[in-house]
C-alpha positions in Angstrom: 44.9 -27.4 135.2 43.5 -29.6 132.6 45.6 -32.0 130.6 47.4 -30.8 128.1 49.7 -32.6 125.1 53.2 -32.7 125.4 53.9 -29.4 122.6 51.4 -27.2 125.0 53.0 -28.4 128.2 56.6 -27.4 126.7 55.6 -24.3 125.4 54.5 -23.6 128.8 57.6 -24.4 131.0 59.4 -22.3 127.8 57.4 -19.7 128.6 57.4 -20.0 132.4 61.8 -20.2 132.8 61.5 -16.9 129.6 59.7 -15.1 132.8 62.6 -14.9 134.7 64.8 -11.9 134.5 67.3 -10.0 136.2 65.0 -7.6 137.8 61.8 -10.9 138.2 62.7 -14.1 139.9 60.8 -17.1 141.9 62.0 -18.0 145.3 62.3 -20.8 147.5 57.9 -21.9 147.8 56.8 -22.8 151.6 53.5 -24.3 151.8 53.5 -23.8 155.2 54.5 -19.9 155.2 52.1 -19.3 152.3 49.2 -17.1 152.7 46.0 -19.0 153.2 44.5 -17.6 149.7 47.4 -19.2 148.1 46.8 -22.7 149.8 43.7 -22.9 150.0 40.9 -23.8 147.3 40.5 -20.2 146.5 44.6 -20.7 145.6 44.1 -24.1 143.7 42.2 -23.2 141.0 38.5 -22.4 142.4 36.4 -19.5 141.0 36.8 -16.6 143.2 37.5 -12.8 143.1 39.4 -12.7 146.5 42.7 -14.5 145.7 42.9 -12.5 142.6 42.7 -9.4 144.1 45.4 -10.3 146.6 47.4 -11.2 143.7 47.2 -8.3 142.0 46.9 -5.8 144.7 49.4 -7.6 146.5 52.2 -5.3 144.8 50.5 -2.2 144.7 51.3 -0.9 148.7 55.2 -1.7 147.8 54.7 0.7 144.9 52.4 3.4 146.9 49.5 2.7 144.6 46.5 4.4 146.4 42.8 3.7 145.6 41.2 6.5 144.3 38.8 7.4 147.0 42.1 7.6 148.9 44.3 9.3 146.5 41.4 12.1 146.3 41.3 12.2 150.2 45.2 13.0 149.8 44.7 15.7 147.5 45.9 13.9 144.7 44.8 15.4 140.8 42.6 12.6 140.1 42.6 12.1 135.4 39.7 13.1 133.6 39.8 10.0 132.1 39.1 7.6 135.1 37.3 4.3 134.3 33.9 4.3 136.0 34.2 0.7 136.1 36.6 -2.1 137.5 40.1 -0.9 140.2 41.6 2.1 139.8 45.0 3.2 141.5 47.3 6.2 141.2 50.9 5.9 142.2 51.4 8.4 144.9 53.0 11.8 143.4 56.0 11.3 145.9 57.1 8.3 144.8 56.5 8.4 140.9 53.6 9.1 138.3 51.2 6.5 137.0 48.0 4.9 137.3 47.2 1.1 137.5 43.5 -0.4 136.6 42.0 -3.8 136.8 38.9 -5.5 136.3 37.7 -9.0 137.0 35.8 -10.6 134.6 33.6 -13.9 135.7 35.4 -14.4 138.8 38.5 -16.1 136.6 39.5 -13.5 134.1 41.8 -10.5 134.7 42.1 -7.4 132.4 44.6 -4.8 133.5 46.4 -1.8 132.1 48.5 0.5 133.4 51.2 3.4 132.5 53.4 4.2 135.3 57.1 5.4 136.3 58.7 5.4 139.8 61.0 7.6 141.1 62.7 5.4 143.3 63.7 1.8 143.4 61.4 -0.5 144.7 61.3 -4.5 145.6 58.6 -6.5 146.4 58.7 -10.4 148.0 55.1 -11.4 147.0 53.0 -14.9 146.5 50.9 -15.7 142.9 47.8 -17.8 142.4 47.9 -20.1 139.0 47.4 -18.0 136.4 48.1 -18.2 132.3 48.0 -15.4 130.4 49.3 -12.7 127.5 49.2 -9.3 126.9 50.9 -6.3 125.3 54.1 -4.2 126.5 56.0 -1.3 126.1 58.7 1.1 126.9 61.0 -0.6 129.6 58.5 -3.8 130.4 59.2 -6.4 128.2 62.9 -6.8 129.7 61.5 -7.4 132.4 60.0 -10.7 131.5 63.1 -11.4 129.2 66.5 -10.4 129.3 67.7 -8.6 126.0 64.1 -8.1 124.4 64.8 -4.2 122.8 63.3 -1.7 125.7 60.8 0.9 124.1 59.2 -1.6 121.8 55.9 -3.0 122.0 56.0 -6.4 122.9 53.7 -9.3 122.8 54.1 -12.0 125.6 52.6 -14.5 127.1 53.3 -16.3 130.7 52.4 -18.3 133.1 52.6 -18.4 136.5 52.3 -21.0 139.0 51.5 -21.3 143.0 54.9 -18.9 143.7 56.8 -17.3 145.8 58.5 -14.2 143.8 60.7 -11.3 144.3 60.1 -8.5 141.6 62.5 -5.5 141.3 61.0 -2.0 140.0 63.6 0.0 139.2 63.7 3.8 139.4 63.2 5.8 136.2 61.8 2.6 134.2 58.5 3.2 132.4 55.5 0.5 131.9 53.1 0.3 129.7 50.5 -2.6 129.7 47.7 -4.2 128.4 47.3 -8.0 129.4 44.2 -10.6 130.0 44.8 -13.7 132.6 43.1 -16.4 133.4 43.0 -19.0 136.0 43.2 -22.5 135.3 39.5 -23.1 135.9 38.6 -20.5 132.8 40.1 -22.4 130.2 37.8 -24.9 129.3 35.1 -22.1 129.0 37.0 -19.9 126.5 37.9 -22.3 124.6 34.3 -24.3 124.1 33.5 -20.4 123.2 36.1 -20.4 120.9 35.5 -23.7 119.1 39.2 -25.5 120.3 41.0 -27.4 122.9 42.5 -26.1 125.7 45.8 -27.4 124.5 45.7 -24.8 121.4 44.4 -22.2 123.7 47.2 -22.5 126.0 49.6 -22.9 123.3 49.1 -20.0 121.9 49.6 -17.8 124.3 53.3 -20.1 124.9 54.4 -18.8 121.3 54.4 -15.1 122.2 57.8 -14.9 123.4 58.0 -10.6 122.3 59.4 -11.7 118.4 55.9 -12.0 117.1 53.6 -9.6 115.7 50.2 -10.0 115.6 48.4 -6.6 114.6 44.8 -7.5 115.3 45.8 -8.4 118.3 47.9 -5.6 119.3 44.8 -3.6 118.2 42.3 -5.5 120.4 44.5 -5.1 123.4 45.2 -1.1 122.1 41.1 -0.6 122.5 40.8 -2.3 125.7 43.9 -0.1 127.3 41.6 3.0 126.0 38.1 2.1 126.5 36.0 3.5 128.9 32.4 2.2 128.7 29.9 3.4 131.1 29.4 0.9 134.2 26.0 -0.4 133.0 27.9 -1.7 129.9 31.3 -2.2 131.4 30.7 -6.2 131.7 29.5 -6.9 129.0 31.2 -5.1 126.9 34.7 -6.1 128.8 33.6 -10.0 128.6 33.0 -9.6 125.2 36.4 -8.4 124.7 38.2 -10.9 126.5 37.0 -13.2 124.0 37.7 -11.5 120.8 41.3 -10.7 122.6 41.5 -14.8 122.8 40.0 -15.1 119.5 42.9 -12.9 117.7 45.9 -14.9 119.4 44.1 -18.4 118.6 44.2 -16.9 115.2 47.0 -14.8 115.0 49.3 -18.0 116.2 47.3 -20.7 113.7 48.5 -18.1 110.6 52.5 -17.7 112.3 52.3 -21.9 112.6 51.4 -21.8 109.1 53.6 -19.8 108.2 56.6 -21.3 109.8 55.6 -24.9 108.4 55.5 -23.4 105.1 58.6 -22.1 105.4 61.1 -24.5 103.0 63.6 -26.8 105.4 66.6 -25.3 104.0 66.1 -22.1 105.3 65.4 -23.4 108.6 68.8 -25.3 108.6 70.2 -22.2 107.1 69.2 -20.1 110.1 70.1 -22.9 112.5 73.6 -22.9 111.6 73.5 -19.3 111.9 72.5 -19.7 115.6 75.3 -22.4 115.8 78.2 -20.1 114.9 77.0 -17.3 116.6 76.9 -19.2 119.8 80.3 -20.9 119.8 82.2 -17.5 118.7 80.4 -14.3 120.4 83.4 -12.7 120.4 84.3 -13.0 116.5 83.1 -11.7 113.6 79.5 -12.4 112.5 78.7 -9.5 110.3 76.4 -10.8 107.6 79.4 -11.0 105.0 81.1 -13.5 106.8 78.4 -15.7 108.1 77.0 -16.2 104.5 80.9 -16.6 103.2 81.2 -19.1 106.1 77.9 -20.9 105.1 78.6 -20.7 101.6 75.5 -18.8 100.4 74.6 -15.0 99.4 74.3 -12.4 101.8 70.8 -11.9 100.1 69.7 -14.8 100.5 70.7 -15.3 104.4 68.8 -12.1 105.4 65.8 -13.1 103.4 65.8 -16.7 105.1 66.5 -14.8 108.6 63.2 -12.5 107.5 61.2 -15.7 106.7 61.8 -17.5 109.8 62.5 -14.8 112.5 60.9 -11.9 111.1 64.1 -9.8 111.4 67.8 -9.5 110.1 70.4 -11.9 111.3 72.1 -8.5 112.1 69.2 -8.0 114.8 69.8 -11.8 115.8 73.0 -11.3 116.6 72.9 -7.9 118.6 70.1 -9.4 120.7 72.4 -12.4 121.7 75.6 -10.3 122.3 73.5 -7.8 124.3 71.8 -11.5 126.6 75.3 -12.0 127.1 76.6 -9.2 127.9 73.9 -8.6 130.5 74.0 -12.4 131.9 78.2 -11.7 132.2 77.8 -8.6 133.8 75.3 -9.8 137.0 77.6 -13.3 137.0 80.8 -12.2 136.2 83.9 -10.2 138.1 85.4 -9.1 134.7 85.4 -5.4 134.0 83.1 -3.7 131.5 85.6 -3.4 129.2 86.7 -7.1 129.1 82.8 -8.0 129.1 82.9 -5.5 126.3 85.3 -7.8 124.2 84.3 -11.0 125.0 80.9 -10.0 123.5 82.4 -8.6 120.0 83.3 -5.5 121.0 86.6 -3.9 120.5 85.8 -0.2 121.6 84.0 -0.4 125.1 82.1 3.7 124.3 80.4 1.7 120.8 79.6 -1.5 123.7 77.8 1.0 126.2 75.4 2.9 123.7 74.6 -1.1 122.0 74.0 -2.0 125.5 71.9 1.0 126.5 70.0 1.2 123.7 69.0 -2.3 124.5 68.7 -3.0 127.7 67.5 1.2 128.8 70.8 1.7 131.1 74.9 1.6 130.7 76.7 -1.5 131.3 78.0 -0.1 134.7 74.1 0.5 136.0 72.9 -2.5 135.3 75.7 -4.2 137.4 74.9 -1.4 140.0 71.6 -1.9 140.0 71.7 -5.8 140.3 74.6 -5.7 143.4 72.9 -2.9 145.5 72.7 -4.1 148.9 68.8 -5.0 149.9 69.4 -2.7 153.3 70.4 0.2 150.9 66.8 0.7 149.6 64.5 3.2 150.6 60.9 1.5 151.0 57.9 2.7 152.9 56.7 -0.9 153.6 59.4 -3.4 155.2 59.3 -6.3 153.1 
């Protein structure tokens, strides 16, 4: 990857650890066990469609995607609205609902989109090519990248993945929504020549989407690129063109939120801050907004205002959010019944603790431990992983 300065490369490793989940992790990386299109030059940053593809498609067989051609063979009821360009796959009726496009742009950019549910659980142990990238996401995917993000909610976030090994966990019932661009390594300098910047500020940008930001005309180009369907004489064109306005809007989009943020005065910063500070060191106690601001020694006002400013949301919302990535991180690492979890986190009745927690996180306290100590052997898979 080209050299970056140190703000880019931090924003990166932020952005790497934030994708990293309870249901996404890396695992141990063997050079030697890797696939070939992993170690090789096709895995280190070379132009080519083949490691991409294996990438991408890697996943689909452990969530009985089938290609159309073989999904119509099947029987399957093929949409009307199939793209006549790029990789189409439908998830096989048996195991859940959905369909799952891609399209490779210049041999080094990725467009996808997909909408899809499965009816069973499903985990897959799989290997990644360097790739950076950002996109949109809805419903239940944006926990997935980070613990305690609101389910249901469009998201933007970008990522970054390296030369990985990785085990991803698709649980049963969850529903994704998607529209993302990647890139490898190798693409950056391009884009951004095209776009007039440095790489550093192309790669920075997409490290600020952590799924706080909004950035509508970026939401909106990634909204008409889920939908389009251009003809296959105009397909590459027309998606290469939109890879670029896509990268435009978050160059753009991010410039205006730095502005913002260094516009914003210092004390409200600090005021925030503080906020952060207290609601770390006492979970448990009580941070309504009345008593942070009496704690702090300003108005209620003016603490949701500088919350607002800085965060784009209520320090009610702030707090929820960290009681919830608490909560979650206790339950998969600690023995300590729901109930006790329940107060540790602020919580004094455990039934108000299970609809916070399920509102957030899209299943009850009890599930989510379930679901994160189900023995491997216990899961019905087609493919042995």
């Amino acid at each position: 990857m080209p050299k970056m300065g140190n703000r880019t490369e931090t924003n990166l490793r932020f952005t790497e650890s934030q994708f990293s989940s309870q249901w996404y992790k890396r695992l141990p990386y063997d050079e030697e066990k890797a696939p070939f299109w992993v170690t090789s030059e096709l895995g280190r940053g070379g132009r080519g469609e083949y490691a991409i593809r294996q990438t991408f498609e890697s996943m689909l067989g452990t969530l009985h995607a089938l290609p159309v051609d073989e999904a119509h063979r099947k029987g399957v009821r093929l949409p009307r609205d199939l793209r006549a360009y790029g990789r189409s796959f439908l998830i096989d009726p048996e195991f859940g609902d959905g369909i799952y496009w891609y399209t490779i742009v210049d041999a080094d950019a990725v467009l996808v989109s997909m909408e899809l549910s499965m009816r069973e659980r499903a985990v897959h142990r799989g290997y990644s090519i360097e790739l950076v990238g950002f996109g949109s996401y809805e419903f239940d995917m944006p926990s997935y990248f980070v613990d305690g993000l609101r389910p249901r909610h469009p998201a933007l976030i970008g990522y970054r993945w390296g030369r990985q090994s990785y085990q991803q966990v698709i649980c049963e019932d969850h529903r994704f929504k998607s529209c993302s661009v990647s890139l490898r390594p190798c693409a950056l300098p391009r884009y951004a020549r095209l776009l007039g910047v440095g790489v550093p500020v192309l790669v920075d940008a997409m490290g600020m989407l952590d799924g706080s930001h909004e950035l509508p005309e970026l939401s909106r180009v990634l909204e008409e690129l889920s939908g389009a369907r251009p003809s296959a004489t105009v397909a590459p064109a027309y998606y290469r063109a939109k890879v670029v306005e896509a990268l435009t809007q978050l160059v753009d989009g991010c410039a205006r939120l730095r502005e913002g943020w260094e516009g914003l005065a210092s004390k409200e910063r600090d005021l925030c801050s503080l906020v952060e500070r207290l609601m770390r060191s006492n979970v448990a106690g009580d941070l309504s907004t009345r008593a942070l601001a009496q704690a702090l020694h300003v108005g209620e006002g003016q603490l949701i205002e500088a919350f607002k400013r800085v965060h784009g949301h209520t320090p009610q919302e702030h707090v929820r959010s960290w009681r919830m990535a608490t909560a979650a991180r206790l339950l998969r690492e600690d023995v300590r019944s729901v109930r006790e979890i329940a107060r540790l986190v602020g919580y004094s009745n455990q039934g108000a603790f299970t609809d916070a927690f399920k509102a957030r996180m899209g299943v009850t306290p009890s599930a989510y431990r379930s679901a994160r100590l189900r023995p491997q052997s216990a899961l019905r898979q087609r493919h042995p992983l």
